[in-house]
C-alpha positions in Angstrom: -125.6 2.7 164.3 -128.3 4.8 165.7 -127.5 3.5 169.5 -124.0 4.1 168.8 -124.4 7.8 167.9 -126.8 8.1 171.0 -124.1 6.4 173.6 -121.5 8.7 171.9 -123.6 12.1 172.4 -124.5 11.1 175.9 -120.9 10.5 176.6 -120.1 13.9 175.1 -122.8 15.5 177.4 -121.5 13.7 180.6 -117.9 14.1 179.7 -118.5 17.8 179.2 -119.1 18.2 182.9 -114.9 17.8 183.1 -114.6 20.8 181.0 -116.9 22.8 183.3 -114.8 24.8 186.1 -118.2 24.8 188.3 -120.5 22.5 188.3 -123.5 24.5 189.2 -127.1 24.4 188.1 -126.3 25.8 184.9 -124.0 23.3 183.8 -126.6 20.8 185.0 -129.0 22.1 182.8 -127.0 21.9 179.7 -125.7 18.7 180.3 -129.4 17.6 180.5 -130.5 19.4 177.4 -127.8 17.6 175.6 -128.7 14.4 176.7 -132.7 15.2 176.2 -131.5 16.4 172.4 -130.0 12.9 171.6 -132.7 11.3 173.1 -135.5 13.1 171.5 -133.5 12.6 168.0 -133.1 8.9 168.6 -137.1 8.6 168.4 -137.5 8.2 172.4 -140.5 9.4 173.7 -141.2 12.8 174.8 -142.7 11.7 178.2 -139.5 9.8 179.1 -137.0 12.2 178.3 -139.2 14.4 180.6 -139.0 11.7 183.1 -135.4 11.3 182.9 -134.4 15.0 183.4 -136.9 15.7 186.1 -135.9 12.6 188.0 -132.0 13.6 187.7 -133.0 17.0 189.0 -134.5 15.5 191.9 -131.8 13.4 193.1 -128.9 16.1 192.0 -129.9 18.6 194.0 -127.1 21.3 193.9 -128.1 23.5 196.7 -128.0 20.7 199.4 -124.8 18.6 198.5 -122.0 19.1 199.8 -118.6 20.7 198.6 -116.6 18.2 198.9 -118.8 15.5 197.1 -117.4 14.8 193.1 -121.0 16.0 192.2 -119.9 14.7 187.7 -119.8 11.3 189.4 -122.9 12.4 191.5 -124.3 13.6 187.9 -123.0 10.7 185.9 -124.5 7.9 188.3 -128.5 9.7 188.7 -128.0 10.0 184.9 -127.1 6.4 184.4 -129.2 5.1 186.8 -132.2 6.3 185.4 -131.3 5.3 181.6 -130.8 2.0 183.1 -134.8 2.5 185.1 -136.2 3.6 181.3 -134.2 0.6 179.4 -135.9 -1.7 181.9 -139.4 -0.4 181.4 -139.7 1.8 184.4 -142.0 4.6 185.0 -143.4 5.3 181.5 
């Protein structure tokens, strides 16, 4: 149930990127407070959630991609990929 609610909220976060008319920093930021929320309320540890959002923030980097590049998908795969890098036991 609890993994359930936390893939749901995470979806919620990511698919609130659509609703956005610019995807700028800000947006970024929510959409990663969001996700650090649900993961800090499904008993994760502090230091990973950290991990996670500073790591997305390095590879998203707003200033430096370019306008035509879908930057949700650019979003939603650094988000996904690192989920995947804390599921697996990566960088504690």
């Amino acid at each position: 149930m609890v993994l359930a609610e936390l893939g749901q909220r995470i979806t919620q976060a990511l698919g609130s990127l659509n609703s956005a008319a610019v995807v700028d920093e800000a947006v970024l930021d929510a959409c990663l407070k969001e996700i650090a929320t649900a993961l800090l309320q499904a008993d994760v540890n502090v230091r990973l959630v950290a991990n996670l959002r500073n790591n997305v923030k390095k590879r998203v980097n707003m200033d430096q991609m370019a306008s035509g590049l879908n930057k949700q998908k650019v979003i939603e795969k650094a988000v996904f990929d690192e989920l995947v890098s804390m599921l697996d036991g990566g960088d504690p």
